[in-house]
N, CA, C and O atoms as a Tinker XYZ file with bonds, in Angstrom:
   416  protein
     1  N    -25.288000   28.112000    9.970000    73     2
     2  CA   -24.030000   27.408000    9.913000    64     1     3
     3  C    -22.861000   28.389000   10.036000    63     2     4     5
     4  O    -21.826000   27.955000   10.542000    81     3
     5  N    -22.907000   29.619000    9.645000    73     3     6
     6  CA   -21.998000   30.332000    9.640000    64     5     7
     7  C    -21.718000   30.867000   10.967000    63     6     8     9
     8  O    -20.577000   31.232000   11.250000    81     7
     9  N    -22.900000   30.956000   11.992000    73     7    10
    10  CA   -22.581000   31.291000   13.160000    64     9    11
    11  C    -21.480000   29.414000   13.751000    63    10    12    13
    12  O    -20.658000   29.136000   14.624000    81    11
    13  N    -21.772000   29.098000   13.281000    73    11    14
    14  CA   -20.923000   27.631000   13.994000    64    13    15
    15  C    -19.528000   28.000000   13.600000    63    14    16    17
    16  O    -18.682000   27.967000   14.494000    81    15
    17  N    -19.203000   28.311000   12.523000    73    15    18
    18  CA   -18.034000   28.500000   11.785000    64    17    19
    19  C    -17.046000   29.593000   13.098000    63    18    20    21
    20  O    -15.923000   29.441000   13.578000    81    19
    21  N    -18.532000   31.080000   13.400000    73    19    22
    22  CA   -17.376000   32.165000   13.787000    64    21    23
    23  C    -17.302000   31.220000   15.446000    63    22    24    25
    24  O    -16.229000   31.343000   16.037000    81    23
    25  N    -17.733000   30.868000   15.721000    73    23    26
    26  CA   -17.646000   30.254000   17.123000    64    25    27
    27  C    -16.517000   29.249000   17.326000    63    26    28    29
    28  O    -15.713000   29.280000   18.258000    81    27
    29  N    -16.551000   28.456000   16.451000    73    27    30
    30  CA   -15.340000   27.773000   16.468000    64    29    31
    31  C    -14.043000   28.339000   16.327000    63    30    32    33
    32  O    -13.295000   28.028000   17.254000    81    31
    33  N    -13.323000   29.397000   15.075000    73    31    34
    34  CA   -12.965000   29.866000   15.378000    64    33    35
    35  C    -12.291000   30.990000   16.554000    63    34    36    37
    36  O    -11.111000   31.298000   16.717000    81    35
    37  N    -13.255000   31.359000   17.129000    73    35    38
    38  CA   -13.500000   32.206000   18.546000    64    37    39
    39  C    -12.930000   31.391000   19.508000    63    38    40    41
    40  O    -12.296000   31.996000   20.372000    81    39
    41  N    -12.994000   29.792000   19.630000    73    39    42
    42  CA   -12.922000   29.205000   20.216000    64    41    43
    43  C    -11.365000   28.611000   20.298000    63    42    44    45
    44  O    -10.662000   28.298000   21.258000    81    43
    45  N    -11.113000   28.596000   18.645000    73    43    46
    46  CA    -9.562000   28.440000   18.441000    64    45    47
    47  C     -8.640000   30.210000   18.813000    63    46    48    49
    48  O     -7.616000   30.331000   19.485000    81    47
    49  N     -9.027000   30.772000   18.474000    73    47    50
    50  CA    -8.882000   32.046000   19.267000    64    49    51
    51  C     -8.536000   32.009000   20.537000    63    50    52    53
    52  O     -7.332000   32.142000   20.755000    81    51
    53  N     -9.143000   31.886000   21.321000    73    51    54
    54  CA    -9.282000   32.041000   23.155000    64    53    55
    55  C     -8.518000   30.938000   23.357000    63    54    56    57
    56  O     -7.894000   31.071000   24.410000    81    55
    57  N     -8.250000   29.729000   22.721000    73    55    58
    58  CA    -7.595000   28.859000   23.331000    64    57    59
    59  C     -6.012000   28.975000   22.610000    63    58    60    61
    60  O     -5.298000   28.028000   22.940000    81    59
    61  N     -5.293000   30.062000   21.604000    73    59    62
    62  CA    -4.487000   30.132000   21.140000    64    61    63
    63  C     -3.985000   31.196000   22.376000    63    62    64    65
    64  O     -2.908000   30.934000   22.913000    81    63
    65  N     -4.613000   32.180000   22.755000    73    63    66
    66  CA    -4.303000   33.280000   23.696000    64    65    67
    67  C     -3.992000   32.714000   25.043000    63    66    68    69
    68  O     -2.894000   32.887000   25.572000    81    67
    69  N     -5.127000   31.922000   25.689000    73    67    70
    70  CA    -4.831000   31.463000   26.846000    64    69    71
    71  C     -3.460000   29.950000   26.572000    63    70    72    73
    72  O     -3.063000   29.199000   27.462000    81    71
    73  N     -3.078000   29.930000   25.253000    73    71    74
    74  CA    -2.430000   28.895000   25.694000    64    73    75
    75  C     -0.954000   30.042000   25.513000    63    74    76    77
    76  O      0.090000   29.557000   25.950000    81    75
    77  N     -0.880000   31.030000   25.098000    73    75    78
    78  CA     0.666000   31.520000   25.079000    64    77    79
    79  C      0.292000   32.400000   26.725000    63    78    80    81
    80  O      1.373000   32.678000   27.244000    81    79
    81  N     -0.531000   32.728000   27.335000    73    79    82
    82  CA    -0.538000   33.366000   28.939000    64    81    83
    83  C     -0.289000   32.041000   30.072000    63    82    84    85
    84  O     -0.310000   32.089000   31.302000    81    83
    85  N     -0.114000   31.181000   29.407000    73    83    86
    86  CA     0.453000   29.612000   30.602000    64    85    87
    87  C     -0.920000   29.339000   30.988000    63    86    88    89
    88  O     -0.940000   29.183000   32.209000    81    87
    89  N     -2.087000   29.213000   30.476000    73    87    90
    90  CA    -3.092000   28.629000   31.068000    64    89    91
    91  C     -3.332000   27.524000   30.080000    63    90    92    93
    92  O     -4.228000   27.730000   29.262000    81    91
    93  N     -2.403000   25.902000   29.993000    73    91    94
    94  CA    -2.769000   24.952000   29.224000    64    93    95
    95  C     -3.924000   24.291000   29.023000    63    94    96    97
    96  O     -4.161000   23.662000   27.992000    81    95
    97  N     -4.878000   24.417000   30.210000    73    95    98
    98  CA    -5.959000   23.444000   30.742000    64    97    99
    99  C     -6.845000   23.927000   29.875000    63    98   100   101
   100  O     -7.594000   23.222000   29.200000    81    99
   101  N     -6.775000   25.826000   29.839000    73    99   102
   102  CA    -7.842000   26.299000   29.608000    64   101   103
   103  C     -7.959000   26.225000   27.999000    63   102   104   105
   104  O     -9.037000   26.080000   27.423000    81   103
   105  N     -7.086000   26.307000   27.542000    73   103   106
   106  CA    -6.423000   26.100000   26.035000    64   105   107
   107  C     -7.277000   25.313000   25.517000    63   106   108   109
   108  O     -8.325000   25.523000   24.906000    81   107
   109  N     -6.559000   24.085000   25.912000    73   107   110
   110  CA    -7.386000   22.517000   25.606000    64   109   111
   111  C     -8.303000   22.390000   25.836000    63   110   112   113
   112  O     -8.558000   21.398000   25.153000    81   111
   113  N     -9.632000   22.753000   26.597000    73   111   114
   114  CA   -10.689000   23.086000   26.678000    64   113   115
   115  C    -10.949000   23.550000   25.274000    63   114   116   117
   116  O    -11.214000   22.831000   24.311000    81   115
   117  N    -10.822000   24.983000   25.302000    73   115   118
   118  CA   -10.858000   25.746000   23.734000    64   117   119
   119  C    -11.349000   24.940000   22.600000    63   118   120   121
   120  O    -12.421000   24.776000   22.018000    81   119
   121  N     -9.686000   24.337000   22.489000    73   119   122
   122  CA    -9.519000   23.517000   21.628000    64   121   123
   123  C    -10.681000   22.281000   21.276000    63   122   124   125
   124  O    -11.258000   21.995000   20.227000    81   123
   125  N    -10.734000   21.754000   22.521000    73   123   126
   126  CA   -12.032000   20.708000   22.230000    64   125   127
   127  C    -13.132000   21.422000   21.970000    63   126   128   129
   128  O    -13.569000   21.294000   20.826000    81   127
   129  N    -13.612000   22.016000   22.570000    73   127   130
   130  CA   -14.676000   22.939000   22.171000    64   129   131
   131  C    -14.767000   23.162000   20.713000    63   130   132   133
   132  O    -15.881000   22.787000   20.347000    81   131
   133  N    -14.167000   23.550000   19.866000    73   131   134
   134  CA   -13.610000   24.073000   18.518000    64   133   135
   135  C    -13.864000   22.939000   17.781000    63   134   136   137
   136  O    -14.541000   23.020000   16.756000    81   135
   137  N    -13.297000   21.629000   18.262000    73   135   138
   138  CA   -13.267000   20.511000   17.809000    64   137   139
   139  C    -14.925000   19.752000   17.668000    63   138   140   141
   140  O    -15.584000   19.330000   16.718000    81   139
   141  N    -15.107000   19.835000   18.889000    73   139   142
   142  CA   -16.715000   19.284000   18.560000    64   141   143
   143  C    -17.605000   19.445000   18.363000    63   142   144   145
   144  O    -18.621000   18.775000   18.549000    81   143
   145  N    -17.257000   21.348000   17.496000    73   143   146
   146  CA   -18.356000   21.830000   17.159000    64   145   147
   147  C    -18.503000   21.465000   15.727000    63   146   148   149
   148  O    -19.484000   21.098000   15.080000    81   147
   149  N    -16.643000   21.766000   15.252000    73   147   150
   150  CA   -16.465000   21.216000   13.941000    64   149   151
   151  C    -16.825000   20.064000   13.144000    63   150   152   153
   152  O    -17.143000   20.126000   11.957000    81   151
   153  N    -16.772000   19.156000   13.745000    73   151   154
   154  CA   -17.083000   17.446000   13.832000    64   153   155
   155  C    -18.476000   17.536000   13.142000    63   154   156   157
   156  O    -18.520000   17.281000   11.938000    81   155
   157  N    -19.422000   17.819000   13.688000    73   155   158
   158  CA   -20.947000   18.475000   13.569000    64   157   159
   159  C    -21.086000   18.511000   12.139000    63   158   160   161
   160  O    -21.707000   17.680000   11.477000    81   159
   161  N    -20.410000   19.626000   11.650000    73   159   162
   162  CA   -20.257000   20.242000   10.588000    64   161   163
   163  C    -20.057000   19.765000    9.106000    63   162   164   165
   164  O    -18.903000   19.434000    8.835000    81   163
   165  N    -21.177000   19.656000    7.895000    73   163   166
   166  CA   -20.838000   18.926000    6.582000    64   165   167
   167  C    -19.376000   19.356000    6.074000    63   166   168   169
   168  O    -19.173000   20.568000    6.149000    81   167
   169  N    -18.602000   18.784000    5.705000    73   167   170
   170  CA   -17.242000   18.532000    4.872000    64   169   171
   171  C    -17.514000   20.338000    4.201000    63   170   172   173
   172  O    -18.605000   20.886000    4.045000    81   171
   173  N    -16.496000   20.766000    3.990000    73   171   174
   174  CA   -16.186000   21.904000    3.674000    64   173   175
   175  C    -14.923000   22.665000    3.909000    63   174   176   177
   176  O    -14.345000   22.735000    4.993000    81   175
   177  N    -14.420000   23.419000    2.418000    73   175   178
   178  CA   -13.470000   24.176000    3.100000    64   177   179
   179  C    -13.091000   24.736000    3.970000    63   178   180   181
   180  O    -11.903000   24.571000    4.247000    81   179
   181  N    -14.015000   25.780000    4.924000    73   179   182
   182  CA   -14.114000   26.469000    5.784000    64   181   183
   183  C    -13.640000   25.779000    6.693000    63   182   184   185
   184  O    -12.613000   26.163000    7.253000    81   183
   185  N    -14.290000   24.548000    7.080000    73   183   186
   186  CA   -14.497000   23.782000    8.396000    64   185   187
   187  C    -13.199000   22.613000    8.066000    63   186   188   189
   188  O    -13.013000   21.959000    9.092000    81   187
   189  N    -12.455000   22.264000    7.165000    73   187   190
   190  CA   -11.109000   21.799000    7.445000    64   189   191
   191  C    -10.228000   22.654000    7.265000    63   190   192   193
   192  O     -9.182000   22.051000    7.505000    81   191
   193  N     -9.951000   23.831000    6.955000    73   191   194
   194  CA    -9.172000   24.712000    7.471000    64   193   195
   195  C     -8.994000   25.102000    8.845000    63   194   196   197
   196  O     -7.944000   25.221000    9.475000    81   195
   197  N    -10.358000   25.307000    9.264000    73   195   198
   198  CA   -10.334000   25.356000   11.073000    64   197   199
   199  C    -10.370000   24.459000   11.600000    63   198   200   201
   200  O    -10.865000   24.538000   12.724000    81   199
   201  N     -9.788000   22.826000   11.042000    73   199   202
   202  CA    -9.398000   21.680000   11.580000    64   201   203
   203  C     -8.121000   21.585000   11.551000    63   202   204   205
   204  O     -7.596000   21.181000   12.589000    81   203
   205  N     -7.369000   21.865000   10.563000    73   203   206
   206  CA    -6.483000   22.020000   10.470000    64   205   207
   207  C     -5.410000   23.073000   11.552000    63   206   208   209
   208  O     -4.431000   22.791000   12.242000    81   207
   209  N     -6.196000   24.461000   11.274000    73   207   210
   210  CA    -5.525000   25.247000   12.945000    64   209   211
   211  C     -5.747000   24.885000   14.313000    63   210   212   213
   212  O     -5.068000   25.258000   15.270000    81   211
   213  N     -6.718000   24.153000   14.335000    73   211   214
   214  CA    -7.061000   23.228000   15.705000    64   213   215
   215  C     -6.330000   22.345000   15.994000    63   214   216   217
   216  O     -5.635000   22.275000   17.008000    81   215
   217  N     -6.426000   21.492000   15.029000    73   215   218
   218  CA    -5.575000   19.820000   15.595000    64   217   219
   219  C     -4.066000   20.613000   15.648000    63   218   220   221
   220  O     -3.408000   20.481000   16.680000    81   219
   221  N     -3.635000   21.262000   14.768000    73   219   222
   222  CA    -2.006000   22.045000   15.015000    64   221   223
   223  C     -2.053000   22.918000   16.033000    63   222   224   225
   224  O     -0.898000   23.146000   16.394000    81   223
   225  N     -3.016000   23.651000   16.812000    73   223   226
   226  CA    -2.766000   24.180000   17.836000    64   225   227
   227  C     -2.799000   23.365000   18.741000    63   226   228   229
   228  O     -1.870000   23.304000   19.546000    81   227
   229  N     -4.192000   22.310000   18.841000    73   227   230
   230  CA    -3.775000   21.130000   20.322000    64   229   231
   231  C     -2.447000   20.420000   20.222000    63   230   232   233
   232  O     -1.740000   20.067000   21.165000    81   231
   233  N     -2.164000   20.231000   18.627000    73   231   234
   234  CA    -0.730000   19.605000   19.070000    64   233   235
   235  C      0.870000   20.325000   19.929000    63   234   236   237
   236  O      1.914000   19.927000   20.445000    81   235
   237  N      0.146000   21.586000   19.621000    73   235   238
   238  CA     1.328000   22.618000   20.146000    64   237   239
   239  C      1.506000   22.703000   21.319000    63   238   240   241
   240  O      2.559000   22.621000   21.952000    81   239
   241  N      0.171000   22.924000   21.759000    73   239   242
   242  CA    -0.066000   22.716000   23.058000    64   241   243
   243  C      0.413000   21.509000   24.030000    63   242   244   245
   244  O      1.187000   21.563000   24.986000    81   243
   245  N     -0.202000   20.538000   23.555000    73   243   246
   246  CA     0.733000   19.757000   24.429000    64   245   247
   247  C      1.961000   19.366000   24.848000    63   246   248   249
   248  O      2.505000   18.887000   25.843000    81   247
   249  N      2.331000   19.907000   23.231000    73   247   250
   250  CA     4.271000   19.192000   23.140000    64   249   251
   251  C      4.659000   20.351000   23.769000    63   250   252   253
   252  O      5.876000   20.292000   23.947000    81   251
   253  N      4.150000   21.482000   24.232000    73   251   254
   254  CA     4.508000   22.812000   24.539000    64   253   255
   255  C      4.237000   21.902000   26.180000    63   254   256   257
   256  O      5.365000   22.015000   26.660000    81   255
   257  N      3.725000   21.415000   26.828000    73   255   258
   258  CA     3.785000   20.908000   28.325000    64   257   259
   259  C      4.226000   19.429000   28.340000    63   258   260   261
   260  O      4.089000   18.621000   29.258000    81   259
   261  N      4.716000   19.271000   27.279000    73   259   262
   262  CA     5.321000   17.845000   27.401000    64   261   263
   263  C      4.250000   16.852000   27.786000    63   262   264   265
   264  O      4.675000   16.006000   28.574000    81   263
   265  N      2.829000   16.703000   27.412000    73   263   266
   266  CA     2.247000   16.074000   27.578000    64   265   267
   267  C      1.847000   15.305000   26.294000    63   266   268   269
   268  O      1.488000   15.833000   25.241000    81   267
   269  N      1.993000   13.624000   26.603000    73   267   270
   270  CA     1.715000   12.643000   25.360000    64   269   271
   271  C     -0.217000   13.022000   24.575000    63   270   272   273
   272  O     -1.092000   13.804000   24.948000    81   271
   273  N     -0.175000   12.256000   23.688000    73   271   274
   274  CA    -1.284000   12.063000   23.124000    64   273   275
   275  C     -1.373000   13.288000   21.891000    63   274   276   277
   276  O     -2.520000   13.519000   21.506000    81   275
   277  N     -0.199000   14.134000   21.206000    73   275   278
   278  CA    -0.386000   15.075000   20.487000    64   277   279
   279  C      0.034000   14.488000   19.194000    63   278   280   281
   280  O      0.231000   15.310000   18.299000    81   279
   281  N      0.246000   13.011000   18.853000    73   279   282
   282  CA     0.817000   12.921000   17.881000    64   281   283
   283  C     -0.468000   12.857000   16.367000    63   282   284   285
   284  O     -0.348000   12.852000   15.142000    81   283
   285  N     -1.367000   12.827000   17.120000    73   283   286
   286  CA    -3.109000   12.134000   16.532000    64   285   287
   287  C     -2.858000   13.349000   15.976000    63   286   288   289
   288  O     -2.413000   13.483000   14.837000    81   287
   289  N     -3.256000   14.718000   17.109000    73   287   290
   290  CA    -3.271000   15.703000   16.404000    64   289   291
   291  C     -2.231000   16.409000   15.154000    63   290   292   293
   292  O     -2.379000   17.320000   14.338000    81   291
   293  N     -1.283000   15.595000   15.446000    73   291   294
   294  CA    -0.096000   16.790000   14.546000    64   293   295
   295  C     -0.586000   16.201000   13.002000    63   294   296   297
   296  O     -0.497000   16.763000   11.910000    81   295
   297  N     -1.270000   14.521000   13.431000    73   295   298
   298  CA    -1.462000   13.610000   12.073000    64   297   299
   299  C     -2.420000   14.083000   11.266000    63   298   300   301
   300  O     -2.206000   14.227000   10.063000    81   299
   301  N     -3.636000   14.392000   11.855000    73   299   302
   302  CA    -5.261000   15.288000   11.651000    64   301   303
   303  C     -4.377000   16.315000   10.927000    63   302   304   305
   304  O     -4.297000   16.357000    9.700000    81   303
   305  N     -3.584000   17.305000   11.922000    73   303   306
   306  CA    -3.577000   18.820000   11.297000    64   305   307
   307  C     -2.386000   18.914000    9.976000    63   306   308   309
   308  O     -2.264000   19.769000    9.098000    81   307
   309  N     -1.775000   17.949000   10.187000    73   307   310
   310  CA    -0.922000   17.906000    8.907000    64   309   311
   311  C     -1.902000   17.623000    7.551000    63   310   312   313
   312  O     -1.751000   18.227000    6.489000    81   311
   313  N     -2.877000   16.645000    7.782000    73   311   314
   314  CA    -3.550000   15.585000    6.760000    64   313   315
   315  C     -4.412000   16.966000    5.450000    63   314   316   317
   316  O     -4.394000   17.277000    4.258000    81   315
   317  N     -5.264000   17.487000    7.197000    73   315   318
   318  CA    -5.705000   19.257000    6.681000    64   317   319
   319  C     -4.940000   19.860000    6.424000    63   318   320   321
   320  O     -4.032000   19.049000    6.612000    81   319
   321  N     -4.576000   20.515000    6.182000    73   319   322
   322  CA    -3.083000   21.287000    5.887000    64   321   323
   323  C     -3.139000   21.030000    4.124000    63   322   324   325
   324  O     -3.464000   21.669000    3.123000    81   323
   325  N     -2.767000   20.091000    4.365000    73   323   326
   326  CA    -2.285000   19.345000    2.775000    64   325   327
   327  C     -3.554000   19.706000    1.460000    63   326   328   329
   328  O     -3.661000   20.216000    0.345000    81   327
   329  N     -4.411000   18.977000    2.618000    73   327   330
   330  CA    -5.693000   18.452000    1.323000    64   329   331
   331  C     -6.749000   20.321000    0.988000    63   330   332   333
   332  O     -7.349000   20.630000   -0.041000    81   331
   333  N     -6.581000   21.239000    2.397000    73   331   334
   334  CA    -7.096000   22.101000    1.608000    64   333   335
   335  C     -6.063000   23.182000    1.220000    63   334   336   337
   336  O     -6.599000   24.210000    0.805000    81   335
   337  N     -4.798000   23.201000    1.252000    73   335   338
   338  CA    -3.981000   23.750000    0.571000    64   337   339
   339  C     -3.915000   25.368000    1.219000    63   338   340   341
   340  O     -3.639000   26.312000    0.479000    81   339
   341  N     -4.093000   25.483000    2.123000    73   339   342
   342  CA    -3.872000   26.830000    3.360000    64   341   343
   343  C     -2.798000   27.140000    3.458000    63   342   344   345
   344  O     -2.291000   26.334000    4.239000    81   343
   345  N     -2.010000   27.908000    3.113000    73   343   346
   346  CA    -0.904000   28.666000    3.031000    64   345   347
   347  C     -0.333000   28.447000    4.653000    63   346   348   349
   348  O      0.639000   27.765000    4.978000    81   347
   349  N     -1.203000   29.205000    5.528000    73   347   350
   350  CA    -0.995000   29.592000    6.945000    64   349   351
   351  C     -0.895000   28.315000    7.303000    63   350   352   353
   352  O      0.209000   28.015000    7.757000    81   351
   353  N     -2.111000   27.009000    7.217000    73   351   354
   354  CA    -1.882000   25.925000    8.374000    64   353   355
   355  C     -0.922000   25.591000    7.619000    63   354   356   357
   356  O     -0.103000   25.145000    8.422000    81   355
   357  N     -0.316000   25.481000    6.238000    73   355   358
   358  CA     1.006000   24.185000    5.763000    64   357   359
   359  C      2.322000   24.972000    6.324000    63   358   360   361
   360  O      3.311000   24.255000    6.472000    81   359
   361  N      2.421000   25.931000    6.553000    73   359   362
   362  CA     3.441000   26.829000    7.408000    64   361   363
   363  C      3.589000   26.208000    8.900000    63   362   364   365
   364  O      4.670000   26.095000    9.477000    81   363
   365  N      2.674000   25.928000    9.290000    73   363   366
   366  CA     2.687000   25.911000   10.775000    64   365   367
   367  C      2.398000   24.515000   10.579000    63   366   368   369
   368  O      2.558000   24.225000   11.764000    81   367
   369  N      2.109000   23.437000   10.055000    73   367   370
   370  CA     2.491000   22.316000    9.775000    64   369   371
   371  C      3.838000   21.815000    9.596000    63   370   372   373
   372  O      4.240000   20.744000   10.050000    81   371
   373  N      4.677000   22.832000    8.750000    73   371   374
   374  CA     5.808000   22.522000    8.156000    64   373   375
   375  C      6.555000   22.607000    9.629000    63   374   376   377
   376  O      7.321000   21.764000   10.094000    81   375
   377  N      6.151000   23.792000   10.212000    73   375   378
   378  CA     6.826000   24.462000   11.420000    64   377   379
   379  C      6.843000   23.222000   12.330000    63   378   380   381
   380  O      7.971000   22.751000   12.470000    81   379
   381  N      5.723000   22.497000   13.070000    73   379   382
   382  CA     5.689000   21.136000   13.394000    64   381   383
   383  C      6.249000   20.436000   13.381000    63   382   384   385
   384  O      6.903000   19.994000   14.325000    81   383
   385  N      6.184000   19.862000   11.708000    73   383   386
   386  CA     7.265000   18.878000   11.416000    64   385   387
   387  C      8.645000   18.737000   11.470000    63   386   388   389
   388  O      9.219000   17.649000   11.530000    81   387
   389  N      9.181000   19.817000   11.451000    73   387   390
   390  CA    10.399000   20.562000   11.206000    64   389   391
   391  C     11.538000   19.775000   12.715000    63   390   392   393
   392  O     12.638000   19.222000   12.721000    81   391
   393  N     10.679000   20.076000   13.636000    73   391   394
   394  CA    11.736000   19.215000   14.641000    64   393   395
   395  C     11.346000   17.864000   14.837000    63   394   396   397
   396  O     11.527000   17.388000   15.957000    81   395
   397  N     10.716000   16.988000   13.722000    73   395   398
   398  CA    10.503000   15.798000   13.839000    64   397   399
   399  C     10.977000   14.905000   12.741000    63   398   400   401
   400  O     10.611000   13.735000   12.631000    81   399
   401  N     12.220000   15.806000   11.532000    73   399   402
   402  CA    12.519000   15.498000   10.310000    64   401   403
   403  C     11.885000   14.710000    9.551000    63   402   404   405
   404  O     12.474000   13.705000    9.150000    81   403
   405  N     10.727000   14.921000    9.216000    73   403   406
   406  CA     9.349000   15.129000    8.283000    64   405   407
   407  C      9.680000   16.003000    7.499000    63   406   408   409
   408  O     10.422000   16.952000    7.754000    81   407
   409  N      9.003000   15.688000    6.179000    73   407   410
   410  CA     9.266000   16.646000    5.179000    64   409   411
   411  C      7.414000   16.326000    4.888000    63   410   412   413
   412  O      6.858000   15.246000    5.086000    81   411
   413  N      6.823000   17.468000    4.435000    73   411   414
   414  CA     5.343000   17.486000    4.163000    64   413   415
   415  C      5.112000   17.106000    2.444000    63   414   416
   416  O      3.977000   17.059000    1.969000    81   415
């Protein structure tokens, strides 16, 4: 299980990099990837924390190309954020919300 964990990560990785070098497609790929490995995965800290940087990175991503369908995600990565209490994702949650006058 722990190899699932570094992979996903890896996966949110490569798709955080390729999404600040302008390759969106490849990003979101990533991202799903990350996503449906996680899904898999019994309930655990580990694995909603790296739901949490996922669904907030696909949401970035898209609103970053102006493409619809990111609001699911900002909802997912906020929800994580909250419930496992991650310093880093409620930052970058907050960061999110912030131009949508949401308060977390």
């Amino acid at each position: 299980m722990r190899s699932a964990y570094l992979t996903a990560a890896r996966s949110l990785q490569l798709g955080r990099e390729w999404a600040v070098a302008g390759d969106q497609s490849q990003a979101l790929e990533a991202y799903q990837e990350a996503l449906s490995l996680l899904r898999t995965l019994p309930p655990k800290r580990t694995r909603d924390v790296l739901l949490a940087h996922t669904h907030l990175a696909f949401y970035q991503t898209l609103a970053l190309v102006g493409s619809p369908g990111g609001q699911n995600h900002l909802h997912l990565g906020v929800s994580y954020a909250r419930s496992t209490r991650d310093p880093l994702a409620r930052a970058i949650a907050e960061e999110c919300l912030s131009g949508l006058d949401v308060v977390m």
